[in-house]
MDTraj code that builds the backbone (N, CA, C; nanometers):
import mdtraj as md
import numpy as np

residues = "UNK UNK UNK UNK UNK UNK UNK UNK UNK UNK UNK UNK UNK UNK UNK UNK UNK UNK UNK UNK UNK UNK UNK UNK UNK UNK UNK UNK UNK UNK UNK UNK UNK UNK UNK UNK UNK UNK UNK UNK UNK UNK UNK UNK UNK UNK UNK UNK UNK UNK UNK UNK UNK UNK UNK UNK UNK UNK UNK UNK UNK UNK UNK UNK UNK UNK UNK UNK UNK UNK UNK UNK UNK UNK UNK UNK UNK UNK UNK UNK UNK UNK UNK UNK UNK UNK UNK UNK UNK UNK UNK UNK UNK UNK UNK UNK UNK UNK UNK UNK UNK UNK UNK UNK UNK UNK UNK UNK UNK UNK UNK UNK UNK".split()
xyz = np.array([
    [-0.0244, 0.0684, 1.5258],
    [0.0653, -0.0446, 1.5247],
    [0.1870, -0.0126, 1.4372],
    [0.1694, 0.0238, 1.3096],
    [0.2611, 0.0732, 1.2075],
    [0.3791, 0.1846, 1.3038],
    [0.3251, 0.2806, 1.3824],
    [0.3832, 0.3918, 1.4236],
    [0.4906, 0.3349, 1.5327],
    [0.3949, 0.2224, 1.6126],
    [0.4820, 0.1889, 1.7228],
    [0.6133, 0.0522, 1.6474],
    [0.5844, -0.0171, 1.5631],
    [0.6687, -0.0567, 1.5501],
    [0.8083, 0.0046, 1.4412],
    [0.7009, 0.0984, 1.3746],
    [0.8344, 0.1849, 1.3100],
    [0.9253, 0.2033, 1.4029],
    [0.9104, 0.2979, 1.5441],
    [0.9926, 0.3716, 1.6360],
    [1.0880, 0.2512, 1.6801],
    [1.0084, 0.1131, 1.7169],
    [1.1078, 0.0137, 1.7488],
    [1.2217, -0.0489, 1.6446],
    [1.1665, -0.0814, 1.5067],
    [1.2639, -0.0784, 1.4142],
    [1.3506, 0.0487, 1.4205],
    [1.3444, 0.1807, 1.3999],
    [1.4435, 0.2628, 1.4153],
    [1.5616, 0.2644, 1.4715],
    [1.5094, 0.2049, 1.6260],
    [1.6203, 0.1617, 1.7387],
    [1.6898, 0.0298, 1.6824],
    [1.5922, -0.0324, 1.6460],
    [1.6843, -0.1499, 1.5872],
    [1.8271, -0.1642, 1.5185],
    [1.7805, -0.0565, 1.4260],
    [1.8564, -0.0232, 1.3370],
    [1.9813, 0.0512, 1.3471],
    [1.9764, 0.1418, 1.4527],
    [2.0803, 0.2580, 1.4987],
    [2.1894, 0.1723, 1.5868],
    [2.1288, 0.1130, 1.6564],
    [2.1541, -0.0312, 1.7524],
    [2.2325, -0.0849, 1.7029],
    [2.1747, -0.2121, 1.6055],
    [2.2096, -0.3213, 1.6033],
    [2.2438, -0.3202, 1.4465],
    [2.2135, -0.2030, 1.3433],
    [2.2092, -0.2686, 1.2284],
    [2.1433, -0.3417, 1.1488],
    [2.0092, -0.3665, 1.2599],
    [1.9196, -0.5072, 1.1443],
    [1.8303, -0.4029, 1.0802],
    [1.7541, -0.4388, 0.9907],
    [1.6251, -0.3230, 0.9261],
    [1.5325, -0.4450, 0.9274],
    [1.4080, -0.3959, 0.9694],
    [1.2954, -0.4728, 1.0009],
    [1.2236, -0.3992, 1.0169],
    [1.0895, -0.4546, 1.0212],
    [0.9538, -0.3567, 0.9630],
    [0.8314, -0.4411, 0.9774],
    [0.6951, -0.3562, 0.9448],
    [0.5582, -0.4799, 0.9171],
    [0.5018, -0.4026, 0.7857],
    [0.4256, -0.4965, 0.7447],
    [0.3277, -0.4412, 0.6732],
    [0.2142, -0.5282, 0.6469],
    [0.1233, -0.4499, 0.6629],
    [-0.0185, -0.5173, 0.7090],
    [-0.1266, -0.4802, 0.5919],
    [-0.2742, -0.6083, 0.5999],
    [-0.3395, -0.5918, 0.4720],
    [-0.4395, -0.6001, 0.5756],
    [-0.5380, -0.5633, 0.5359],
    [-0.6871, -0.5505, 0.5909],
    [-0.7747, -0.5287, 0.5072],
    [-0.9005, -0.6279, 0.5047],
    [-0.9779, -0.6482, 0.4431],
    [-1.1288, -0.6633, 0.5209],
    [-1.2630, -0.6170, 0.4579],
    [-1.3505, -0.6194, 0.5155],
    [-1.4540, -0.7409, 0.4517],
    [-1.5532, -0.8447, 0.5457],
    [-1.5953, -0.9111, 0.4986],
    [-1.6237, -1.0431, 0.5912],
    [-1.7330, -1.1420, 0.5282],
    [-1.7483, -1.2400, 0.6692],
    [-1.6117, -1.3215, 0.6267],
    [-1.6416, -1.4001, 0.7323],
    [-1.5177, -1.4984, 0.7753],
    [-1.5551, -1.6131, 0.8815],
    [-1.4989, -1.6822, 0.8578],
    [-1.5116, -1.8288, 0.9276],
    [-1.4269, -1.8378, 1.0624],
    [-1.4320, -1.7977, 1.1687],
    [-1.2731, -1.7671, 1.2750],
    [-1.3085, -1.8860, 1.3645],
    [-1.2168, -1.9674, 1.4308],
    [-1.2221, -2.1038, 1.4713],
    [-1.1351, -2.1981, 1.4961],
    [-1.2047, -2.2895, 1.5690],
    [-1.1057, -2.4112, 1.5597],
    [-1.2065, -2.5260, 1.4371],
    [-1.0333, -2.5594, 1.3191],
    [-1.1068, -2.6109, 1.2374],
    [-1.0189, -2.7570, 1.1980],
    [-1.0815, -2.8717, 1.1872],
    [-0.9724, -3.0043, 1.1984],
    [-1.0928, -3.1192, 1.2530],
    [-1.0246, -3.2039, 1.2850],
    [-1.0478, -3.3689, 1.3234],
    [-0.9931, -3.3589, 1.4241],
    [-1.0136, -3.4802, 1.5247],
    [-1.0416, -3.5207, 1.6576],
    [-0.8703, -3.5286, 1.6334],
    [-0.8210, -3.5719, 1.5527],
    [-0.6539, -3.5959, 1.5617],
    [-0.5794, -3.4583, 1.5277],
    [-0.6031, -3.3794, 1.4397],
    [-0.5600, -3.2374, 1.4723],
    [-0.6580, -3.1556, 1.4325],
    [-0.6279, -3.0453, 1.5421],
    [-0.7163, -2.9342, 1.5518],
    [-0.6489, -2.8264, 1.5365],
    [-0.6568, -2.7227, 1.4421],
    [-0.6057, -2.5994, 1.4366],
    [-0.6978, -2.4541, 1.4074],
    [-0.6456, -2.3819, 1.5134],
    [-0.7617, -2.2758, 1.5225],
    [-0.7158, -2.1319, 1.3691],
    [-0.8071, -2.0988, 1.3146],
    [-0.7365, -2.0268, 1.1875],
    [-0.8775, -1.9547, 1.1474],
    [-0.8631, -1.9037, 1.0024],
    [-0.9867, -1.7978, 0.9711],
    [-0.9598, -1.8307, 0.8085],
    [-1.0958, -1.8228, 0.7402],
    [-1.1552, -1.8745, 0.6247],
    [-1.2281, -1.7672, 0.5735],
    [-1.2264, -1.7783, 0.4440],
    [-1.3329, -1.6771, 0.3717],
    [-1.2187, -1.5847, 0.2586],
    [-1.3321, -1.5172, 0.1896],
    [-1.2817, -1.4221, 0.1153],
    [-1.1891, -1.3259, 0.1300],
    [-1.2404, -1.2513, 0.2442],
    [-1.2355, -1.1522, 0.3031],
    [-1.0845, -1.1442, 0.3595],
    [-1.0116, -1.2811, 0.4333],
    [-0.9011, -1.3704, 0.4717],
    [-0.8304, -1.3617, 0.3730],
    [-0.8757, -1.4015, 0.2420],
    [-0.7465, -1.4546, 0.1394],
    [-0.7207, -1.2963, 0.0399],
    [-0.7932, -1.2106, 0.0843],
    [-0.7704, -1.0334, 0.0200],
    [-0.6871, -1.0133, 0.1093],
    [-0.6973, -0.9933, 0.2321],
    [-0.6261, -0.9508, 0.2887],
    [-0.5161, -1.0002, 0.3300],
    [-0.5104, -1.1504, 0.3237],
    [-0.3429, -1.1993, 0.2339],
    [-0.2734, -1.1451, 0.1755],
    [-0.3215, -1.1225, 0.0544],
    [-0.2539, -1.0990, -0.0913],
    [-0.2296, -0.9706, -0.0598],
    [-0.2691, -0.8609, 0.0244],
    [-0.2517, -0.7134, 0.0383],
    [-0.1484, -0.7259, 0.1354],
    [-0.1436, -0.7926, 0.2835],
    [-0.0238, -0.7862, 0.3097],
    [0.1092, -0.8321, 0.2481],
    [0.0706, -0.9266, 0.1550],
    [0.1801, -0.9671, 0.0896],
    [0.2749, -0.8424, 0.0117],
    [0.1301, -0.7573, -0.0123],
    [0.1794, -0.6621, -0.0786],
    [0.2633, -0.5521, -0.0861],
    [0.2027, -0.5363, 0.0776],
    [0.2020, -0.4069, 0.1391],
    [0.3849, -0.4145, 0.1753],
    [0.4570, -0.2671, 0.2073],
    [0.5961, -0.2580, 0.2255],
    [0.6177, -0.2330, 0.3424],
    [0.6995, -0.2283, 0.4228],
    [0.7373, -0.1803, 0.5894],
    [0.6621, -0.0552, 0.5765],
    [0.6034, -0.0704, 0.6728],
    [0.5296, 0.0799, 0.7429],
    [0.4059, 0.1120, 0.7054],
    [0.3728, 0.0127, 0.6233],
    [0.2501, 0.0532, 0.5361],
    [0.1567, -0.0527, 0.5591],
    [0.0283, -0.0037, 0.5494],
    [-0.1119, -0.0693, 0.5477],
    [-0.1719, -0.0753, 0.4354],
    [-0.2042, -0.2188, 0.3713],
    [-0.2515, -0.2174, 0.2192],
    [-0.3902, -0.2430, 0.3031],
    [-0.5277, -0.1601, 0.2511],
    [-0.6761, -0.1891, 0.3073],
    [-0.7716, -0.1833, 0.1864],
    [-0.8618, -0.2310, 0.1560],
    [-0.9444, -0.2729, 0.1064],
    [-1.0459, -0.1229, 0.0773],
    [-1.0970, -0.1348, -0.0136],
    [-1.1499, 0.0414, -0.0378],
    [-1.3197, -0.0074, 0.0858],
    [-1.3265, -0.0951, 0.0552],
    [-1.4532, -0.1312, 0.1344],
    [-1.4553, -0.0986, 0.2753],
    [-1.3465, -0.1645, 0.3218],
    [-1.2572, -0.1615, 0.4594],
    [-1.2805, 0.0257, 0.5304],
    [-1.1884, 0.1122, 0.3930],
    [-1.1047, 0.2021, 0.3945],
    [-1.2634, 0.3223, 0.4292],
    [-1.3590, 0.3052, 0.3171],
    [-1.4775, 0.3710, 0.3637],
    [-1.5703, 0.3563, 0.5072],
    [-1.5428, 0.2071, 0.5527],
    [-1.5909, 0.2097, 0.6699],
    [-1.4822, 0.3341, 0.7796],
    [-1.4036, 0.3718, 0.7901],
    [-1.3053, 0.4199, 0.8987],
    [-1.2258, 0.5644, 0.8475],
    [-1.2725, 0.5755, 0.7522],
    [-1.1904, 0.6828, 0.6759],
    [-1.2049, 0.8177, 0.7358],
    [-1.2995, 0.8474, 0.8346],
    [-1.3445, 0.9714, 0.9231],
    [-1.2481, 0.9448, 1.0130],
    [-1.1873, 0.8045, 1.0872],
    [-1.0776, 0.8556, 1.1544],
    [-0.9151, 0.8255, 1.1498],
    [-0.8844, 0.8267, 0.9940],
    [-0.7412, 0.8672, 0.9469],
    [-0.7266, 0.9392, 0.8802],
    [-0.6501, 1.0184, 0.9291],
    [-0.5968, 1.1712, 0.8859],
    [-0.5538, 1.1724, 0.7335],
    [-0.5970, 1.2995, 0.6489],
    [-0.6000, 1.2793, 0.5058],
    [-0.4842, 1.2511, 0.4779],
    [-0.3500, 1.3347, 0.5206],
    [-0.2130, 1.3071, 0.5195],
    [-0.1726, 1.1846, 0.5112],
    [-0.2150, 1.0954, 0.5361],
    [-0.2051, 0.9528, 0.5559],
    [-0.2295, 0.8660, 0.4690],
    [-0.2980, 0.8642, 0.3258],
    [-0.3972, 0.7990, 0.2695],
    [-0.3636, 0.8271, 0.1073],
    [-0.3034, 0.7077, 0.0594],
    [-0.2888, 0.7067, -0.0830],
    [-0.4072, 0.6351, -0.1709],
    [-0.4226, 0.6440, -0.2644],
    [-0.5514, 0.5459, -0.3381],
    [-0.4571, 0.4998, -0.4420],
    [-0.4779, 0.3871, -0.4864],
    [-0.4089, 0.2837, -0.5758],
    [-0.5067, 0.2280, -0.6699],
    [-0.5990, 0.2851, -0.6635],
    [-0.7363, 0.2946, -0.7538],
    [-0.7389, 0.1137, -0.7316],
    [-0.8469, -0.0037, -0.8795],
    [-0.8630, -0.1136, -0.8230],
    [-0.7113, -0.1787, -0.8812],
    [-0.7026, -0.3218, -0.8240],
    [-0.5555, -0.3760, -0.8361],
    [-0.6243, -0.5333, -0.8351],
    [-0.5443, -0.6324, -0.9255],
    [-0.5880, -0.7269, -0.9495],
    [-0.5323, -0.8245, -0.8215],
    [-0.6201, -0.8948, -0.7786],
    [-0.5448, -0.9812, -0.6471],
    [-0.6107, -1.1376, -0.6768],
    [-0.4834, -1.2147, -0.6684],
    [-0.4731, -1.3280, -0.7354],
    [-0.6220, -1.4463, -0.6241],
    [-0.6792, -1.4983, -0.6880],
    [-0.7911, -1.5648, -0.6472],
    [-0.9376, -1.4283, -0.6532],
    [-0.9034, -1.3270, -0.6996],
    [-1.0384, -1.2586, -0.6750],
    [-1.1017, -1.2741, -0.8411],
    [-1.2120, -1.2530, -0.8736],
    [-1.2622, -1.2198, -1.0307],
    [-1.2615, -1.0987, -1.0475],
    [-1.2525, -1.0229, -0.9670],
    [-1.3018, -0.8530, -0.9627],
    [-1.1386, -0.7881, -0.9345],
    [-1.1509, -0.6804, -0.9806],
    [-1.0181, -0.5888, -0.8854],
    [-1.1044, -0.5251, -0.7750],
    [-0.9940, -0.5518, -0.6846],
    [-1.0282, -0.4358, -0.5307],
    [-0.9903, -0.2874, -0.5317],
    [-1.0601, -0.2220, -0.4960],
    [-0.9949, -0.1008, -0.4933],
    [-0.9189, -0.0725, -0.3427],
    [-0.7853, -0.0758, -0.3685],
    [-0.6720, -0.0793, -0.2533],
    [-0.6439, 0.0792, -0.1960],
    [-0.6167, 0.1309, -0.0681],
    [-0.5431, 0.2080, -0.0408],
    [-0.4697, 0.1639, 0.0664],
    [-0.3639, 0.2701, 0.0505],
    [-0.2457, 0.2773, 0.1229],
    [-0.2536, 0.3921, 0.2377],
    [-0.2463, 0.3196, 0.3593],
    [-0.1574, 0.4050, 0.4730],
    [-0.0973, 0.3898, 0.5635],
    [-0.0075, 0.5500, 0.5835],
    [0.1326, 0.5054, 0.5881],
    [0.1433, 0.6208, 0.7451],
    [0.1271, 0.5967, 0.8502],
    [0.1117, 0.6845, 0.9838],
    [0.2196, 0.7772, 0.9475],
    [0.1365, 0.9302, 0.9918],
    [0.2314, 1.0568, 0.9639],
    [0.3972, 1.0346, 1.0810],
    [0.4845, 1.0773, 1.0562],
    [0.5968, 1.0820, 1.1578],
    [0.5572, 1.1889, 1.2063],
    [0.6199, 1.1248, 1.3713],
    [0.6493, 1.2354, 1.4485],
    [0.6511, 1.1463, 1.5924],
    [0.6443, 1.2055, 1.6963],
    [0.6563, 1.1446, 1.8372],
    [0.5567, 1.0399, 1.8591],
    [0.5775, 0.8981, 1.9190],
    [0.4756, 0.7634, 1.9680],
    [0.4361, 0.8108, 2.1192],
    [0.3360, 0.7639, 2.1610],
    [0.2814, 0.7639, 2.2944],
    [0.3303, 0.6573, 2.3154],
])
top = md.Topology()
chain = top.add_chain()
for i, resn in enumerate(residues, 1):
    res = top.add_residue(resn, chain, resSeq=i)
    for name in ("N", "CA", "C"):
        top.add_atom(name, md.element.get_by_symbol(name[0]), res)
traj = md.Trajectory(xyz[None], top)
């Protein structure tokens, strides 16, 4: 996702001049996913811990980059390339008691499919 929308910001940019970007947080953990409300409004959304980490990490995170959860990061880490992968050791994230241990990644450049 990071890779493909880098290439589209690029164009953006050469284009039009705007700079735009994502940056995404991911977190591992249960969660509540749903429609949640009263008969007068209903709104479908996601609850839990797991939700409000991975808030605070995208909040964090900068264009191009993936802030993930070390928990997250050990489940999947066999398939992102080492090149890819900073550690930010743990980092305090506002509503947790604990620090998370965060890493960063950031898709190698080069050609999108």
């Amino acid at each position: 996702m990071l890779a493909r929308v880098g290439a589209v910001a690029a164009g953006w940019s050469a284009r039009h001049g705007i700079e735009t970007g994502v940056g995404i947080g991911v977190c591992r953990g249960p969660a509540v996913i749903g429609n949640v409300g009263s008969a007068h409004y209903m709104s479908y959304t996601m609850i839990g811990n797991a939700v409000n980490a991975a808030a605070r990490l995208m909040q964090m995170a900068q264009m191009g980059e993936a802030l993930v959860s070390g928990e997250f990061y050990f489940s999947v880490r066999d398939l992102i390339p080492a090149g890819c992968v900073q550690g930010f050791g743990p980092v305090a994230l506002r509503g947790k008691s604990e620090p998370v241990a965060v890493y960063s990644i950031r898709p190698q450049p080069g050609p999108t499919a």
